[in-house]
Biopython code that builds the backbone (N, CA, C, O; Angstrom):
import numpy as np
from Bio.PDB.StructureBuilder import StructureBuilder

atoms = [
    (1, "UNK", "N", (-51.898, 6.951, -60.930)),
    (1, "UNK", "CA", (-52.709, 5.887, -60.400)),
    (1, "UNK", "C", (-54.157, 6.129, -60.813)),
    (1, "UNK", "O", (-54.467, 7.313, -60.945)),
    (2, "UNK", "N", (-55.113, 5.196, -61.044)),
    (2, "UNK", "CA", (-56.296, 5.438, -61.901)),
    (2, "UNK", "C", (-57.079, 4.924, -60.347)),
    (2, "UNK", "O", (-56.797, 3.963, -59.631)),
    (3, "UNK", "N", (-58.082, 5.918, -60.191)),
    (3, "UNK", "CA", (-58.842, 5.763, -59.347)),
    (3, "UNK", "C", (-60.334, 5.712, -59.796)),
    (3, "UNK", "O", (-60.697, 6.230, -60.852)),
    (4, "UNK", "N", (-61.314, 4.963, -58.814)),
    (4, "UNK", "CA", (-62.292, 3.902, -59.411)),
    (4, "UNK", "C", (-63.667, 4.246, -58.927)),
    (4, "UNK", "O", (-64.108, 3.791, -57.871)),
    (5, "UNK", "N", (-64.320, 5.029, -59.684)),
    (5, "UNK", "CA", (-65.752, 5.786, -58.934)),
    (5, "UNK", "C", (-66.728, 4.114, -58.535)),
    (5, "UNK", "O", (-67.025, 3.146, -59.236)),
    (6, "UNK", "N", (-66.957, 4.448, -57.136)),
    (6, "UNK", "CA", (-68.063, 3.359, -56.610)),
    (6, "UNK", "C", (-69.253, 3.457, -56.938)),
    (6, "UNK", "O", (-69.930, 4.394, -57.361)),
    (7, "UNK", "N", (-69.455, 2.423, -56.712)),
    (7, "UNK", "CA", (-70.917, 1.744, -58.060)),
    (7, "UNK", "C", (-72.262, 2.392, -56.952)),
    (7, "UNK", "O", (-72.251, 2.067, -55.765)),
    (8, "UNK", "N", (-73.359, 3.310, -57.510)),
    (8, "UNK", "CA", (-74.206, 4.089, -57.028)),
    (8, "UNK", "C", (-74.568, 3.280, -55.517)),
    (8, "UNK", "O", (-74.525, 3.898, -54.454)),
    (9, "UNK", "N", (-74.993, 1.548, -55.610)),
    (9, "UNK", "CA", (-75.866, 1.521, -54.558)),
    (9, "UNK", "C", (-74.531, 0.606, -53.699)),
    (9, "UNK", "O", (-74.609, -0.438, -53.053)),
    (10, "UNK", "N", (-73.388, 1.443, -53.990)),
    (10, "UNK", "CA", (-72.503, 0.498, -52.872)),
    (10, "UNK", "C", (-72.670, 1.584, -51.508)),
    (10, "UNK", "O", (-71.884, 2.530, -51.468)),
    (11, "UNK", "N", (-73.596, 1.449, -50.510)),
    (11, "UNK", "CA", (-73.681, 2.235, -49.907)),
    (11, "UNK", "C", (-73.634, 1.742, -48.399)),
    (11, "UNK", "O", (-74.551, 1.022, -48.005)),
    (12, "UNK", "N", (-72.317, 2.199, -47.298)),
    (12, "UNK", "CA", (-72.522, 1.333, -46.273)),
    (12, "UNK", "C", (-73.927, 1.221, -45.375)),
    (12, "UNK", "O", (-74.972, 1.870, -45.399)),
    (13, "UNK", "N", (-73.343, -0.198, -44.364)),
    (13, "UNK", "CA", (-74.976, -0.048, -43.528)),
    (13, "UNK", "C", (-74.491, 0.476, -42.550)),
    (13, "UNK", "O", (-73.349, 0.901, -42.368)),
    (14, "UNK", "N", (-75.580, 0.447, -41.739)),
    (14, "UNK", "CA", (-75.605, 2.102, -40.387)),
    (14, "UNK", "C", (-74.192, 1.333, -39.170)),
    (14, "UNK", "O", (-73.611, 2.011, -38.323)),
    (15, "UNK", "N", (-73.899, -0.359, -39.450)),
    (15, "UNK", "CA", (-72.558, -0.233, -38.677)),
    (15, "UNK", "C", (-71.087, -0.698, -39.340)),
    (15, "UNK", "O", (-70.305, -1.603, -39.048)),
    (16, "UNK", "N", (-71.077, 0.643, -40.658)),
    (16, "UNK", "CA", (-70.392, 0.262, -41.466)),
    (16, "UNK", "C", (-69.438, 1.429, -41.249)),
    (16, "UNK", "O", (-69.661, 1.988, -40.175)),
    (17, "UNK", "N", (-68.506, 1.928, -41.905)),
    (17, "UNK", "CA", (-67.574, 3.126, -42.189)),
    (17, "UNK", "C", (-68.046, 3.522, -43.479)),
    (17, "UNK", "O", (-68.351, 2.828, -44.449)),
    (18, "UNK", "N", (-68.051, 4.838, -43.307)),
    (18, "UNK", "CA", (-68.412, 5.477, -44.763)),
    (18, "UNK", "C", (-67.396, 6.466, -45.277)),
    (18, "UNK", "O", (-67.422, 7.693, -45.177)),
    (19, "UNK", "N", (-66.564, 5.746, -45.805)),
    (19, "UNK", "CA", (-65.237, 6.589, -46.222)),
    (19, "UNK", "C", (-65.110, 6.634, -47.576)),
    (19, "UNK", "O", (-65.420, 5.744, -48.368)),
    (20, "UNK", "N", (-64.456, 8.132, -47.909)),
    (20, "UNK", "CA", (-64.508, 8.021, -49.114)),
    (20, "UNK", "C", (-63.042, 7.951, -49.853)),
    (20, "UNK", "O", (-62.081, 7.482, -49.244)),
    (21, "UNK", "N", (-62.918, 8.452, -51.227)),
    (21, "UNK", "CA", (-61.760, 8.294, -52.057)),
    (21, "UNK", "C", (-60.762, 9.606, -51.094)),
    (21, "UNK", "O", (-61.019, 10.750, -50.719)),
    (22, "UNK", "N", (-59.443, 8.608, -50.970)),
    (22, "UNK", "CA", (-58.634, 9.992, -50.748)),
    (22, "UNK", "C", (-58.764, 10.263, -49.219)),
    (22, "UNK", "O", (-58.296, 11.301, -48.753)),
    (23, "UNK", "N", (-59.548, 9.120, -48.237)),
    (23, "UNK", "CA", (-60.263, 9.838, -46.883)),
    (23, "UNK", "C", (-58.780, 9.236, -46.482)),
    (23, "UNK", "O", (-58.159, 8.424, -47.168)),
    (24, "UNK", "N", (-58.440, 9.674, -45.511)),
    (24, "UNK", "CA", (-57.063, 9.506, -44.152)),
    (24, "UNK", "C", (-57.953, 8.316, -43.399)),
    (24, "UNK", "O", (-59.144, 8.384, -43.096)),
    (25, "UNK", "N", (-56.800, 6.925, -43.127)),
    (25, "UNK", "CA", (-56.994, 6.260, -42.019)),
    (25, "UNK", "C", (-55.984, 5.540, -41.657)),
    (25, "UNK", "O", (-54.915, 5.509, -42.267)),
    (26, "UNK", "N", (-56.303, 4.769, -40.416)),
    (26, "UNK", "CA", (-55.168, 4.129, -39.472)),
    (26, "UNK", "C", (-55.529, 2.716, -39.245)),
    (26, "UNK", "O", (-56.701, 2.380, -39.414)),
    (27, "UNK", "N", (-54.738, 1.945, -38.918)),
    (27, "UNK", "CA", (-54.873, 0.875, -38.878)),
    (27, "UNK", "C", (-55.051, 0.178, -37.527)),
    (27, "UNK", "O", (-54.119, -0.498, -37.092)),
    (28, "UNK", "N", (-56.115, 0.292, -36.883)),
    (28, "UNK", "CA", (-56.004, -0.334, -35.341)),
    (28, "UNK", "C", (-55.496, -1.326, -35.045)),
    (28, "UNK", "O", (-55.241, -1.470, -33.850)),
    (29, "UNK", "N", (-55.151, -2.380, -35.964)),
    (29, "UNK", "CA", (-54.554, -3.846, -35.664)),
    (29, "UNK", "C", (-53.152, -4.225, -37.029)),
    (29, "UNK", "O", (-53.043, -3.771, -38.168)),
    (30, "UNK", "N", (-52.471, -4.995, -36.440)),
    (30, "UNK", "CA", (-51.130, -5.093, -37.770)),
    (30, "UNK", "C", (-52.219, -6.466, -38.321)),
    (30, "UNK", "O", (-52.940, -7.403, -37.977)),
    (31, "UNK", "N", (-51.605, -5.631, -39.513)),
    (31, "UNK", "CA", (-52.728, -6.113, -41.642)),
    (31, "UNK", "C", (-51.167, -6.466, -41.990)),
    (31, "UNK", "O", (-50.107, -5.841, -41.956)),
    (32, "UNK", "N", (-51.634, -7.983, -42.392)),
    (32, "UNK", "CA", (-50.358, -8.447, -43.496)),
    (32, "UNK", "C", (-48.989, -7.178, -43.738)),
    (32, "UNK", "O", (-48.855, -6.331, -44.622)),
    (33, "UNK", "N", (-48.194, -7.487, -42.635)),
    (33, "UNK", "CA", (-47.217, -6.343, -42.677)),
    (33, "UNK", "C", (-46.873, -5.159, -42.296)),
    (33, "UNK", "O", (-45.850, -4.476, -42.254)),
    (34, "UNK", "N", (-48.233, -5.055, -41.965)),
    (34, "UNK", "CA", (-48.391, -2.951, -41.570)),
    (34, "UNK", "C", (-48.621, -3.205, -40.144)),
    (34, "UNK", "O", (-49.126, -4.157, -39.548)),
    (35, "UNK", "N", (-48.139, -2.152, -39.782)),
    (35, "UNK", "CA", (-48.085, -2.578, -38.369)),
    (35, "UNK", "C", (-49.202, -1.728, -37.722)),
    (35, "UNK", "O", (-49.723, -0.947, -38.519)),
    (36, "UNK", "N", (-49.738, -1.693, -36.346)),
    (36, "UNK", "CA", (-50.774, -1.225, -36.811)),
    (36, "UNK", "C", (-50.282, 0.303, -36.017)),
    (36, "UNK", "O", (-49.139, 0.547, -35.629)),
    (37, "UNK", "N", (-51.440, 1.190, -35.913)),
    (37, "UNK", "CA", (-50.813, 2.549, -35.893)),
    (37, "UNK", "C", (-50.106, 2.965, -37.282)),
    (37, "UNK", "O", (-49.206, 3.788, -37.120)),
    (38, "UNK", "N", (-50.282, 2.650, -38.321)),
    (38, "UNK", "CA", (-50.034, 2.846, -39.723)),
    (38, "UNK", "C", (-50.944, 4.132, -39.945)),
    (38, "UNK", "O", (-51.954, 4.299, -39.261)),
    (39, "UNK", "N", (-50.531, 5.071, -40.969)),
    (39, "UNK", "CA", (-51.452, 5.867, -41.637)),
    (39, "UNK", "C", (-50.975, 5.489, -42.887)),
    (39, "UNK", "O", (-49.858, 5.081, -43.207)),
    (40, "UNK", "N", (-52.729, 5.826, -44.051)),
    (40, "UNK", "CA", (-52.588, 5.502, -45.434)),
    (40, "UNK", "C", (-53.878, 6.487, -45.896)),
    (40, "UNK", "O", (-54.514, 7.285, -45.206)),
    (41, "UNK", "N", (-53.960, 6.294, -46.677)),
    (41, "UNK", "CA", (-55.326, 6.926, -47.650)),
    (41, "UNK", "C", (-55.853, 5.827, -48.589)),
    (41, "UNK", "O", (-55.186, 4.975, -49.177)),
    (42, "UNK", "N", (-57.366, 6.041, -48.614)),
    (42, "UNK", "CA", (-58.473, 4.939, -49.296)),
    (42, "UNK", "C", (-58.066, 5.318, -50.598)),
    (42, "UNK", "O", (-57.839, 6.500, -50.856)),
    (43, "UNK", "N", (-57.949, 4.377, -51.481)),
    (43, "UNK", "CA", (-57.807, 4.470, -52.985)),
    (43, "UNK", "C", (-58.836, 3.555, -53.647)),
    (43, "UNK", "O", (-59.070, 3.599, -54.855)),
    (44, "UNK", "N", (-59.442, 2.715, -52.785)),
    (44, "UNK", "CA", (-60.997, 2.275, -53.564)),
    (44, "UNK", "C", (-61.994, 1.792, -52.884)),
    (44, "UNK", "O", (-61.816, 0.664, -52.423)),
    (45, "UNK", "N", (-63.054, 2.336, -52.668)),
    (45, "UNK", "CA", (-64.494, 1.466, -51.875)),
    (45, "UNK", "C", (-64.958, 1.143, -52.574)),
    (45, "UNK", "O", (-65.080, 1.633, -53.697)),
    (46, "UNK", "N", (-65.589, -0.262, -51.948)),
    (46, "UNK", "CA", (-66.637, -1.100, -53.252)),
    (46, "UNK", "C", (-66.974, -2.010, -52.001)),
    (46, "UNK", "O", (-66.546, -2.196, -50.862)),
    (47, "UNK", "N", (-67.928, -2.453, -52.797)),
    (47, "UNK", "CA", (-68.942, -3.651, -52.087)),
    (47, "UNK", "C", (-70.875, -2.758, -52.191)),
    (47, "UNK", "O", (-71.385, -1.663, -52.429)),
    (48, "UNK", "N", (-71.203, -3.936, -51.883)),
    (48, "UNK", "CA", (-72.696, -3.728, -51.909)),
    (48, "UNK", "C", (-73.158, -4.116, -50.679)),
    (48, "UNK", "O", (-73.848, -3.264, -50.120)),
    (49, "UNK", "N", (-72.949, -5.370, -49.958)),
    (49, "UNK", "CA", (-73.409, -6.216, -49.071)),
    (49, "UNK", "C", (-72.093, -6.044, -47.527)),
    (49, "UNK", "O", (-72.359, -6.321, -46.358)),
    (50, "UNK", "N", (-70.981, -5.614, -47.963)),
    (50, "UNK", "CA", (-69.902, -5.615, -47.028)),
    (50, "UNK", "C", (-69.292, -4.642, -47.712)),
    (50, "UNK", "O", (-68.857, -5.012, -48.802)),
    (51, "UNK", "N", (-69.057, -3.142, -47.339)),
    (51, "UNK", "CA", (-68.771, -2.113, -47.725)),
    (51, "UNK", "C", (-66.946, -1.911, -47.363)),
    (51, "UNK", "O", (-66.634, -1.405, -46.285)),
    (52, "UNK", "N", (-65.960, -2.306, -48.257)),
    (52, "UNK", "CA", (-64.814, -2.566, -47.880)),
    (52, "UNK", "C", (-63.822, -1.049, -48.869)),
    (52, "UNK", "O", (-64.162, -0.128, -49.612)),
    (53, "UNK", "N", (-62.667, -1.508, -48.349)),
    (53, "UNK", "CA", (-61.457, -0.598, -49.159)),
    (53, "UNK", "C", (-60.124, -0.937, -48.980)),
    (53, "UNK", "O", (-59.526, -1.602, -48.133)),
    (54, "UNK", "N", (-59.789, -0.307, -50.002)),
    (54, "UNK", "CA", (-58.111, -0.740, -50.228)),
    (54, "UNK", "C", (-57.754, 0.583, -49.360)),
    (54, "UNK", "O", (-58.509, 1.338, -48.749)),
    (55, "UNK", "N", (-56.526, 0.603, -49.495)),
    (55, "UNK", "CA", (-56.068, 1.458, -48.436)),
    (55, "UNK", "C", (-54.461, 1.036, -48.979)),
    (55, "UNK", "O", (-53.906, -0.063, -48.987)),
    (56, "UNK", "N", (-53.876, 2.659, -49.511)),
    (56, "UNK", "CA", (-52.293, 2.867, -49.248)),
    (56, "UNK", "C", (-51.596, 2.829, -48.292)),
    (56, "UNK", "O", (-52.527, 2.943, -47.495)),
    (57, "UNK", "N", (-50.856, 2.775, -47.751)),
    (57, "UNK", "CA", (-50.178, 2.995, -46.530)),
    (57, "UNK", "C", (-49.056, 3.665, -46.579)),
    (57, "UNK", "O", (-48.295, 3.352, -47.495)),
    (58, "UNK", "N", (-48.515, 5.031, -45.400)),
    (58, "UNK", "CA", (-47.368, 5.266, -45.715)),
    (58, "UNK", "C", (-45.923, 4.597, -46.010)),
    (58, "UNK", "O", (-44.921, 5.165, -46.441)),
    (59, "UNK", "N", (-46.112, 3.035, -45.608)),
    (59, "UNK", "CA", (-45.244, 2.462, -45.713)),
    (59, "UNK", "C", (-44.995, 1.929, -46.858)),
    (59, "UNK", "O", (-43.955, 1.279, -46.958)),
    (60, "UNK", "N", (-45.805, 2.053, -47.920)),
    (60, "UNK", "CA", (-45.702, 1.713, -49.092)),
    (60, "UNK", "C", (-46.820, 0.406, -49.806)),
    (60, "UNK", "O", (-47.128, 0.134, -50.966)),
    (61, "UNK", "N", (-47.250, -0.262, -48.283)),
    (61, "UNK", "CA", (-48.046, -1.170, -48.583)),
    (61, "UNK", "C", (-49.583, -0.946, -49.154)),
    (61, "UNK", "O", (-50.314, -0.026, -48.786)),
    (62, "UNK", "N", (-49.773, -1.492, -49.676)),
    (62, "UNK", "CA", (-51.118, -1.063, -50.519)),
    (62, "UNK", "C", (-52.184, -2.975, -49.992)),
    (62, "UNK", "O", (-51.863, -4.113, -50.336)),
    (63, "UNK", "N", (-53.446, -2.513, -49.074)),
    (63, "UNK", "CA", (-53.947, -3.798, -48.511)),
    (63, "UNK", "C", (-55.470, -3.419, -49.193)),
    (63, "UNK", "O", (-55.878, -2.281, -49.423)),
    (64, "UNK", "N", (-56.042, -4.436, -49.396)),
    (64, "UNK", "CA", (-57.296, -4.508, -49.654)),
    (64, "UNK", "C", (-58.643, -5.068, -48.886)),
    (64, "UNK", "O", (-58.410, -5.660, -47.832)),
    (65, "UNK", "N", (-59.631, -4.986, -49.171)),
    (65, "UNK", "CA", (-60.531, -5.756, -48.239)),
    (65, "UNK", "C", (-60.613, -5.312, -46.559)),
    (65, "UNK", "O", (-60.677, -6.209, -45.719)),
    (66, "UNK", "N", (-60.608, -4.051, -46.201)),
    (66, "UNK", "CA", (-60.511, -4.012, -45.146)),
    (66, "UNK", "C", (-61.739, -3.151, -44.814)),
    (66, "UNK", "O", (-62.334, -2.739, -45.810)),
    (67, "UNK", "N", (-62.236, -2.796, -43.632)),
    (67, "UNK", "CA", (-63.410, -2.371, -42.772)),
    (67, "UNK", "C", (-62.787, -2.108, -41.652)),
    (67, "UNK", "O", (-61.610, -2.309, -41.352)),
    (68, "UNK", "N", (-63.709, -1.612, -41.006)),
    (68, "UNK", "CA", (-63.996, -0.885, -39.516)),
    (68, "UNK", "C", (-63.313, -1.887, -38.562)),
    (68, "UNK", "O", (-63.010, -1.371, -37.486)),
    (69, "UNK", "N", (-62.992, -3.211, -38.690)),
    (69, "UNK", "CA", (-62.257, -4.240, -37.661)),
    (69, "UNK", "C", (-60.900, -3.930, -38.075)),
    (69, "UNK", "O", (-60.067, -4.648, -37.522)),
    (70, "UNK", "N", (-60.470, -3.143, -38.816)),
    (70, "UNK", "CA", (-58.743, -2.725, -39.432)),
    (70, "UNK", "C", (-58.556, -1.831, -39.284)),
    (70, "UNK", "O", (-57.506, -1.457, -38.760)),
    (71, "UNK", "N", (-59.753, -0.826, -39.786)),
    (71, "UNK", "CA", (-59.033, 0.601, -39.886)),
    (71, "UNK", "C", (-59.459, 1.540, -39.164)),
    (71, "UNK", "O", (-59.844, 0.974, -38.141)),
    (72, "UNK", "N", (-59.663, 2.825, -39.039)),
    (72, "UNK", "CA", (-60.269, 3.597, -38.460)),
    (72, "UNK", "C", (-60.291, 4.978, -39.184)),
    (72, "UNK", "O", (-59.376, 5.059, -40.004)),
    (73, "UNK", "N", (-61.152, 6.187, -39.104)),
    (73, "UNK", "CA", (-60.897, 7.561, -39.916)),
    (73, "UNK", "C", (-59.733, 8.187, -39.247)),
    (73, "UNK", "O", (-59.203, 7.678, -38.259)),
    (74, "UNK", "N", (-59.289, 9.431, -39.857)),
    (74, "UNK", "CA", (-58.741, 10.201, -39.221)),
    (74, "UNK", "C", (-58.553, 11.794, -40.226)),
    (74, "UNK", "O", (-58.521, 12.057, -41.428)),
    (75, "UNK", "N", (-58.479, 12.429, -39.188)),
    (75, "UNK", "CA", (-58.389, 14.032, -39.797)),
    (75, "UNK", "C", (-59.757, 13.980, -39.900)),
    (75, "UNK", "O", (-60.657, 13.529, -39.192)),
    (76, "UNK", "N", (-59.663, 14.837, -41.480)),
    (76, "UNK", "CA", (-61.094, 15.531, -42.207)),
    (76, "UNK", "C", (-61.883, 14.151, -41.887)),
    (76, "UNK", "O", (-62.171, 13.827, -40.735)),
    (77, "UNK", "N", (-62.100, 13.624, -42.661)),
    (77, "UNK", "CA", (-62.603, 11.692, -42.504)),
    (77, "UNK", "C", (-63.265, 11.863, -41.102)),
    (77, "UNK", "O", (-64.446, 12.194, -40.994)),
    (78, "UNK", "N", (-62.430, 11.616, -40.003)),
    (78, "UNK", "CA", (-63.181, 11.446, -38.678)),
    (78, "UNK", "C", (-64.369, 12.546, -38.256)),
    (78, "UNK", "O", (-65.533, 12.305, -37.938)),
    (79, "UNK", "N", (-63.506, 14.167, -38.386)),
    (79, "UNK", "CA", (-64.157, 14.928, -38.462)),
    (79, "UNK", "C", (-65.583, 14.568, -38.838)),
    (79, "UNK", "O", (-66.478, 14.385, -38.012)),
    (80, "UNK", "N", (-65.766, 14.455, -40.607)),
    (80, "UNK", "CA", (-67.103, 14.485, -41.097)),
    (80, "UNK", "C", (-68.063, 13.281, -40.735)),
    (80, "UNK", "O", (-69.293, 13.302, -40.781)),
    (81, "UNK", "N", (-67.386, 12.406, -40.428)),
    (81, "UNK", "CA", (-68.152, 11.232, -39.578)),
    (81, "UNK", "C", (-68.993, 11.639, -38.173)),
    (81, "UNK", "O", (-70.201, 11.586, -37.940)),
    (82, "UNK", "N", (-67.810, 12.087, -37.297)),
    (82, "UNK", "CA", (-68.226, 12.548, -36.190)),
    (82, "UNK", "C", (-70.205, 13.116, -36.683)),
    (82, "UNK", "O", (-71.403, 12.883, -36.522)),
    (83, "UNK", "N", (-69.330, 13.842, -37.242)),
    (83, "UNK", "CA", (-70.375, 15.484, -37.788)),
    (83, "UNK", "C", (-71.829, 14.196, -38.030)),
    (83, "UNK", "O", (-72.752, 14.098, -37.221)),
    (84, "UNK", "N", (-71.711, 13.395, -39.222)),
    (84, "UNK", "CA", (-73.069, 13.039, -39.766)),
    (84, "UNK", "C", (-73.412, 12.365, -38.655)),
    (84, "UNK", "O", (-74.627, 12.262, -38.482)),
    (85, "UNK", "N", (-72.576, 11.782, -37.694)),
    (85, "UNK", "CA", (-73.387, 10.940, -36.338)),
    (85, "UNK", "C", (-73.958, 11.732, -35.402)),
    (85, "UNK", "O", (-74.989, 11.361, -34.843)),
    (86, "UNK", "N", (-73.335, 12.992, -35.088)),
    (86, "UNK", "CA", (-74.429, 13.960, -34.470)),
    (86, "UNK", "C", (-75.911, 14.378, -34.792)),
    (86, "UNK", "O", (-76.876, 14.562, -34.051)),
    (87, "UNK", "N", (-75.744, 14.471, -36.254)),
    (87, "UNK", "CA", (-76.747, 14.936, -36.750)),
    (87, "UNK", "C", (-77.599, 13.699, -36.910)),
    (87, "UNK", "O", (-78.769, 14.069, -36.808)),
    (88, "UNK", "N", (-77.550, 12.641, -37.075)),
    (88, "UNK", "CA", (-78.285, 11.426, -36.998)),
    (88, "UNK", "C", (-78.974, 11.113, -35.181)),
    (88, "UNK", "O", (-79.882, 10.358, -34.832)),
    (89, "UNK", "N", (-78.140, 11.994, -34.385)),
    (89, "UNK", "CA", (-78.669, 11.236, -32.900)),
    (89, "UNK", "C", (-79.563, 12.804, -32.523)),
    (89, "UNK", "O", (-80.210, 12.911, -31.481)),
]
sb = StructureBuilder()
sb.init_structure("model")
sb.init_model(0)
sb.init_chain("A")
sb.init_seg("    ")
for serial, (resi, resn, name, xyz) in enumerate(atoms, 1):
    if name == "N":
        sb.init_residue(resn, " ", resi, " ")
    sb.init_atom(name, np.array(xyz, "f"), 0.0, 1.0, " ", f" {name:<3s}", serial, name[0])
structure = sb.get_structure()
């Protein structure tokens, strides 16, 4: 699978998700098929203005266009989130 380096100033805003290639997440709500409580891994962020991602799913489904109203971190991902929001407050 060919994976897709994000373009320098695609950078989320402060109430965005900042996930990267490969980060673990879940799906808080059922996405075209996936039900939610799904786990998958990000396979592409992009955007400039609305900071979005595709997202594998263990179920095989592969969804695009999704954000923080779909998905959520988990594992390492949440972890390092947690982490940079501490250090920001």
């Amino acid at each position: 699978m060919e994976y897709w380096k994000p373009h320098a100033l695609a950078t989320p805003h402060a109430d965005q998700l900042d996930l990267r290639m490969n980060d673990k997440v879940r799906t808080i709500v059922e996405i075209h098929g996936v039900p939610s409580g799904t786990e998958g891994k990000v396979i592409l962020a992009n955007g400039f203005n609305w900071q979005r991602y595709r997202v594998l799913f263990d179920n095989g489904a592969e969804v695009g266009d999704l954000d923080q109203r779909q998905i959520e971190p988990i594992g390492k991902a949440a972890k390092r989130l947690e982490k940079a929001a501490a250090k920001k407050a």
